[in-house]
C-alpha positions in Angstrom: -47.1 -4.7 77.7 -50.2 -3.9 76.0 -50.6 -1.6 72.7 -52.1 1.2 72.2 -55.2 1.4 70.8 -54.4 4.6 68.4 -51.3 3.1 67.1 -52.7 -0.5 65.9 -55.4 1.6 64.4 -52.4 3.9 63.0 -51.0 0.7 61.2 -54.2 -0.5 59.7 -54.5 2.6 58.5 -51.5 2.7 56.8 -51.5 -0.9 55.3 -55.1 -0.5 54.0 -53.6 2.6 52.3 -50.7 0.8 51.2 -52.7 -1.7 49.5 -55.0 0.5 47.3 -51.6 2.5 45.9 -50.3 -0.9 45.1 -53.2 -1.7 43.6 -53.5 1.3 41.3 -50.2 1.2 40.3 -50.6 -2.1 38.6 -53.6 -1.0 37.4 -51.8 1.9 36.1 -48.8 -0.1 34.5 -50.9 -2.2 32.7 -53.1 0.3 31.1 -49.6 2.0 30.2 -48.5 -1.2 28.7 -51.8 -2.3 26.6 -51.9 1.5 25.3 -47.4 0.7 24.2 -48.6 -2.6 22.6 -51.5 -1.2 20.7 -49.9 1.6 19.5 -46.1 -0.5 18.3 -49.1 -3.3 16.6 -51.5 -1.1 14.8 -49.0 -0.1 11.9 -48.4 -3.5 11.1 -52.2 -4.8 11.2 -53.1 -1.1 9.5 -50.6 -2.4 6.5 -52.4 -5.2 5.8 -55.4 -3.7 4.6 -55.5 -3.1 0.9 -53.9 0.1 -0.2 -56.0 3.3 -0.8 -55.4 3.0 -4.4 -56.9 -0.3 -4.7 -60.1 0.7 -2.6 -61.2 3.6 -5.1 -61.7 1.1 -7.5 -64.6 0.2 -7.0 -65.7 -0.1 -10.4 -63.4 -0.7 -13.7 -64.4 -0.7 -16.9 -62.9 -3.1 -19.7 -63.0 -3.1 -23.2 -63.8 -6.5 -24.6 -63.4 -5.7 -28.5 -60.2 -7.0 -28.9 -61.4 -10.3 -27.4 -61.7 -13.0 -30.0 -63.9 -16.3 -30.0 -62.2 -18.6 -27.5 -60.0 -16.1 -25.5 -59.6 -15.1 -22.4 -58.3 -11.7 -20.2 -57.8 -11.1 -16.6 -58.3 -8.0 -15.7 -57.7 -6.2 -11.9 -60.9 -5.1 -9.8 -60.1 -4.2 -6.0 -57.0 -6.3 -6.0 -58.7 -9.5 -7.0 -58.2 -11.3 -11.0 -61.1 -11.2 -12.7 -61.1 -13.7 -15.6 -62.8 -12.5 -18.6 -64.0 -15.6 -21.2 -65.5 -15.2 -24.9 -66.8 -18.5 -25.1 -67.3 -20.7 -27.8 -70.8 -21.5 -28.6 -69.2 -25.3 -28.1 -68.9 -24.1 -24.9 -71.6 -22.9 -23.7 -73.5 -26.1 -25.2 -71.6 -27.9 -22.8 -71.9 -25.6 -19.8 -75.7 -25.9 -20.8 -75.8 -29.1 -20.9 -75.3 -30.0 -17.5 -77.0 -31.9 -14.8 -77.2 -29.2 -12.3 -78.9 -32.1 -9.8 -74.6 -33.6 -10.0 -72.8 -30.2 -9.5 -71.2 -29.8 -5.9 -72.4 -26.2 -6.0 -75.7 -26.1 -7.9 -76.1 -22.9 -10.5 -77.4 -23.0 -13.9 -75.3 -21.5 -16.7 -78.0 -19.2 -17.6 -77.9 -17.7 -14.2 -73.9 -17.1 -14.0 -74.2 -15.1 -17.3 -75.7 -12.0 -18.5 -74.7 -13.0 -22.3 -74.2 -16.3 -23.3 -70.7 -15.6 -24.7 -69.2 -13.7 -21.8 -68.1 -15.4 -18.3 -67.1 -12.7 -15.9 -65.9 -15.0 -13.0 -63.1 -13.4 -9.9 -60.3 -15.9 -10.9 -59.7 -17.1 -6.8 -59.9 -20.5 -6.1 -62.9 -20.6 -3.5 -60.9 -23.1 -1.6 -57.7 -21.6 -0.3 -57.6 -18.4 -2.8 -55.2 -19.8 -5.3 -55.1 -18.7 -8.6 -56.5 -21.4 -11.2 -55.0 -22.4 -14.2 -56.6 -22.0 -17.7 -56.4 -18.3 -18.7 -53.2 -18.4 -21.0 -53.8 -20.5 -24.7 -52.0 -24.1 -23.8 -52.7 -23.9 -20.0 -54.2 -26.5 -18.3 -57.7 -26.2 -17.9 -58.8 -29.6 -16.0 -61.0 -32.0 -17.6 -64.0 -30.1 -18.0 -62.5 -27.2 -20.0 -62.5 -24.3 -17.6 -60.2 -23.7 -15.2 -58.1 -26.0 -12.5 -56.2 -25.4 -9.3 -53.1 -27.7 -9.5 -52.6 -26.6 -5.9 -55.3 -29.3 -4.8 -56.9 -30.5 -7.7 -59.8 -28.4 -8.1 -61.4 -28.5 -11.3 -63.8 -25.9 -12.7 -66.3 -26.4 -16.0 -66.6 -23.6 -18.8 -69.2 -21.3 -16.7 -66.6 -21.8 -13.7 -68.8 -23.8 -12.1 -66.7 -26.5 -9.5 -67.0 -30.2 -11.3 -64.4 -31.8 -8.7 -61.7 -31.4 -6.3 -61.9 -29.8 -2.8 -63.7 -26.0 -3.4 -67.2 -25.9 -1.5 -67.9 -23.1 -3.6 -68.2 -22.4 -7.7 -66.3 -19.0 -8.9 -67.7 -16.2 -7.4 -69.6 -13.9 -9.8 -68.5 -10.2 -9.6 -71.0 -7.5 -9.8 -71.2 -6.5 -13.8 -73.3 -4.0 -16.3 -72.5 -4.3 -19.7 -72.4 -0.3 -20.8 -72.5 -1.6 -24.8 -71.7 -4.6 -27.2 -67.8 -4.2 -26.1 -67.3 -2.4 -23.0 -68.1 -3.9 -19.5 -68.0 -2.6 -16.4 -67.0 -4.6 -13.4 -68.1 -3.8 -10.0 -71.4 -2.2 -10.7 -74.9 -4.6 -11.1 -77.4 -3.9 -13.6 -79.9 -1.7 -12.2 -82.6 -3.5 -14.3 -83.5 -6.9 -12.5 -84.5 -8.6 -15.6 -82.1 -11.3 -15.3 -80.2 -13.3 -12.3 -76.5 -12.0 -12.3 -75.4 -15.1 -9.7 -73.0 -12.9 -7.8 -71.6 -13.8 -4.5 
């Protein structure tokens, strides 16, 4: 018994047409699910960007009279510490003093500073962003007199410079303008281009 011609043509018809609304409704279901997974992740990858509060601050200004000789403060810029240090003129000899030809990270002292007495470094270790030692009176500071990481052993020098231990990098430099004698402020460079700033 042979077929007809119309209804095997019919049938073709039919499962060609069958095919494309399978098709689309994958199409469609995926779509539908991507947008359902996007839309339940965002909140959670939106919270971990810093607050709103700590974006404005771009710039802080600090007041360094109260400061003596040898101290240190950390103050907050963008959610980072920022390690303030009145140095000793014993140690800026010895941050001076240095080989820069032996230092991991190469930078001269003179271009981490805009005054001699005043380190302005973000206190982050550049290696896995702990927080070094050597801020408090007492604490550990490492065998070069700055700052270390007991985390891994990283050791910093008295213009935060890295002397050993596994950070590729030195501390980073923040952007900074002194506005007078006793009041910095952080987050803003000097608009004169006298002298190098050695920001990261």
């Amino acid at each position: 018994m042979a077929h007809e011609p119309g209804a095997a043509a019919a049938a073709a018809h039919a499962t060609g047409e069958e095919t494309t609304r399978r098709d689309f409704l994958f199409l469609a279901t995926g779509a539908v699910g991507a947008i359902g997974v996007a839309s339940v992740a965002w909140p959670f990858i939106d919270q971990m960007n810093p607050a709103a509060d700590t974006l404005a601050l771009k710039e802080i200004e600090v007041d360094l009279s109260a400061i003596e000789v040898g101290q240190a403060i950390t103050a907050k810029w963008q959610g980072k510490p920022v390690f303030i240090r009145y140095r000793t003129p014993e140690e800026i000899e010895e941050a001076r003093s240095v080989d820069v030809a032996d230092l991991p990270d190469p930078a001269t002292d003179e271009s981490r500073v805009q005054e001699a007495q005043w380190l302005i470094v973000i206190g982050i270790c550049t290696h896995l962003g702990c927080i070094p030692q050597g801020q408090l009176p007492g604490s550990a500071r490492g065998d070069y007199g700055g700052w270390l990481c007991s985390c891994h052993g990283s050791q910093y020098d008295t213009s935060g410079r890295i002397r050993s231990g596994p950070a590729p990098q030195n501390l980073h430099v923040p952007p900074y303008t002194f506005l007078n004698e006793t009041r910095v402020l952080i987050g803003q460079a000097p608009e004169t281009t006298g002298g190098e700033n050695g920001s990261a």
